[in-house]
N, C-alpha and C positions, 0 to 999 in steps of 0.2 A: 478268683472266685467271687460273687454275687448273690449275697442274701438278702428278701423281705422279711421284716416280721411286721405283723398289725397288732398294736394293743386295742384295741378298744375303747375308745371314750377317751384314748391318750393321745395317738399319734400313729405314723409309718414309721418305720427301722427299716436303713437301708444300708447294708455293711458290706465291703467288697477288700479283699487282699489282694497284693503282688506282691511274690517272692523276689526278694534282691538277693540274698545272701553274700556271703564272703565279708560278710562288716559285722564286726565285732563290736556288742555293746558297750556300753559306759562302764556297767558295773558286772560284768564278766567277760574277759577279754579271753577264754576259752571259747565260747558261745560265736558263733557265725551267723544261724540262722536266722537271717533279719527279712523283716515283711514291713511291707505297708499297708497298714489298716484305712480305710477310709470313712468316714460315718455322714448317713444322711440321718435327718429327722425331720417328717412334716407334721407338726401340729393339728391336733383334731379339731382344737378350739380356732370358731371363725369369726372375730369380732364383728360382729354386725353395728352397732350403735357404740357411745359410751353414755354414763350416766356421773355428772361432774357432783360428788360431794361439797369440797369447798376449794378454796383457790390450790390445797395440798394436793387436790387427784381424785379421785374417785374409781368405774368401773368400768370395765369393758363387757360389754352384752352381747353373747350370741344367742338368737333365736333356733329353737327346733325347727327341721323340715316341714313340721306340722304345723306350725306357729302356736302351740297351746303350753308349750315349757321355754323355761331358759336356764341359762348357766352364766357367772358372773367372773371376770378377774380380774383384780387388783391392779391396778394401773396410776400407782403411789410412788412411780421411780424406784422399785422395792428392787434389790438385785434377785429378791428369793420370791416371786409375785405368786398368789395363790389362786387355785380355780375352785371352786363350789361345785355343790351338786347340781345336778338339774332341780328346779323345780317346776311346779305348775303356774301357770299363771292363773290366778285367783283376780278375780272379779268385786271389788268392796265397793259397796254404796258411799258415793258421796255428800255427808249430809250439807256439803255447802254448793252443791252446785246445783244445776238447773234442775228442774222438772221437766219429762220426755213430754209426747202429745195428750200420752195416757197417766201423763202424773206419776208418773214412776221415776223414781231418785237418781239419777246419774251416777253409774257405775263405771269406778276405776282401775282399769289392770293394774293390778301389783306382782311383781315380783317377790316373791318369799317376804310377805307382810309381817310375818311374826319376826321378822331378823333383819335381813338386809333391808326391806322396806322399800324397792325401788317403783315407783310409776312407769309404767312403761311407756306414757305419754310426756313426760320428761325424758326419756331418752334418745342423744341424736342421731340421726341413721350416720350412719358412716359408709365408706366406699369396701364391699370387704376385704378381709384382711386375713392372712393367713400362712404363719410365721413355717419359716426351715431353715435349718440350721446344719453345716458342716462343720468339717473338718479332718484331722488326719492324725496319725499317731504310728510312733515306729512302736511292730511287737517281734520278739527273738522266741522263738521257738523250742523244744528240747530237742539234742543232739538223737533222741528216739526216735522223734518224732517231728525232721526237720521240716515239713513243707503244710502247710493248712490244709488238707483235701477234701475236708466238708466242711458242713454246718454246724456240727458239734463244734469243728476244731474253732471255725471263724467265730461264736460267739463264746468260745471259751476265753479268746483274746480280747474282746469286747468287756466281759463280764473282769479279765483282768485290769483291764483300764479304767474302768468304772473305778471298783475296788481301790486303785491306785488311786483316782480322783477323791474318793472319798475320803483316806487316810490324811489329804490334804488338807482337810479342818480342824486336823489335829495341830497344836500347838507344837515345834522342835520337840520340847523337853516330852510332852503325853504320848507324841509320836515315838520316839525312844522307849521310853515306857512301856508300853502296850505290846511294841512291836518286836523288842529285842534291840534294840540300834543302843550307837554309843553316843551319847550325848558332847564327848569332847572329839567326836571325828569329824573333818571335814568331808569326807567322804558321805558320811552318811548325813552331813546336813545338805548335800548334793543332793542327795535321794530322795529329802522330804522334799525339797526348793521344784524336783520334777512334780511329786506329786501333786505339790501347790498349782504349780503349771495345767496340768491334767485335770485339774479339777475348773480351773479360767477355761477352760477349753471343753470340758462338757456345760456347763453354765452358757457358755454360748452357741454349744448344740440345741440344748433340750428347755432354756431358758429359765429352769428353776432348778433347786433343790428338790424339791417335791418332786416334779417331774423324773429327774433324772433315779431317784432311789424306787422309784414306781418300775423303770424301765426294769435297774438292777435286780429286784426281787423278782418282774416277772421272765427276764431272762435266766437266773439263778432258778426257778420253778421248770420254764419251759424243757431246761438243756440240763436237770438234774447237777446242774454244777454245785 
């Protein structure tokens, strides 16, 4: 089975199952019902330009369709990189530059001038760009309910891995904590060591934190989960 979803402003979701069955998980060796999740993600953001702060990084700039906004992102080597809002591009007189035919002050595109303050005559075009991201993930099913047959079920397996991924920022011991686990089992340091896994493995789907908690919620909205 074969699902899209479009977030808006975010990205494509593109999630697909195959039933294997007869393999039994790691951590229920009752349980058979095993599937292969697959996950696509195409970024909405299209890096058109960057705009270099100092030698540490600076931005990555995509322009609207329109060419009258833009949206900015962090491009600091950051593993967790942030996107901005759209803004307008604002027009500010510049009082050190030339005078036009009619003596009128030389006006300069800014990018959100009260914050990030970027010239957009400073900014270099670039060839664009425009990130996707896989990967793959085993889900086990309930013995109820052994096979995915829709879209509820496929993003219900989604919205689990997520979930998994995120528990993955927990530290062993918080993870124990929070979650009911034993903090002297090896078994259950097995389970956070996936988790940790699953969360490398969205980070290189969805390419942020940000990102990926943006998906979760609005899949967690979409499918009432």
């Amino acid at each position: 089975m074969k699902s899209q979803l479009k977030i808006e402003g975010i990205g494509t979701l593109i999630v697909s199952s195959e039933y294997i069955g007869d393999k039994a998980s790691s951590w229920n060796k009752n349980n058979f019902n095993n599937h292969l999740i697959e996950i696509s993600f195409i970024d909405d953001f299209v890096a058109h330009g960057t705009y270099t702060v100092s030698n540490a990084g600076g931005y990555l700039v995509q322009i609207s369709d329109s060419g009258d906004s833009a949206r900015l992102r962090d491009s600091y080597g950051s593993d967790n990189p942030k996107t901005s809002d759209w803004f307008d591009i604002q027009y500010i007189p510049n009082e050190d530059g030339e005078l036009d035919d009619e003596g009128n002050v030389e006006l300069t595109p800014i990018i959100d001038p009260e914050g990030y303050n970027v010239p957009l005559n400073l900014v270099m075009r670039i060839e664009s760009v425009q990130k996707e991201g896989n990967c793959d993930f085993e889900y086990w099913s309930s013995i109820m309910n052994p096979e995915i047959q829709n879209e509820d079920d496929l993003f219900n397996a989604l919205h689990c891995f997520i979930s998994d991924g995120l528990s993955g920022l927990l530290s062993f011991e918080d993870f124990c904590l929070e979650l009911g686990y034993d903090s002297d089992s090896i078994s259950d340091k097995k389970i956070h060591d996936s988790c940790v896994e699953s969360y490398q493995k969205l980070i290189d789907v969805f390419g942020s934190e940000e990102t990926m908690e943006i998906v979760y919620g609005y899949v967690t909205e979409s499918f009432n989960i």
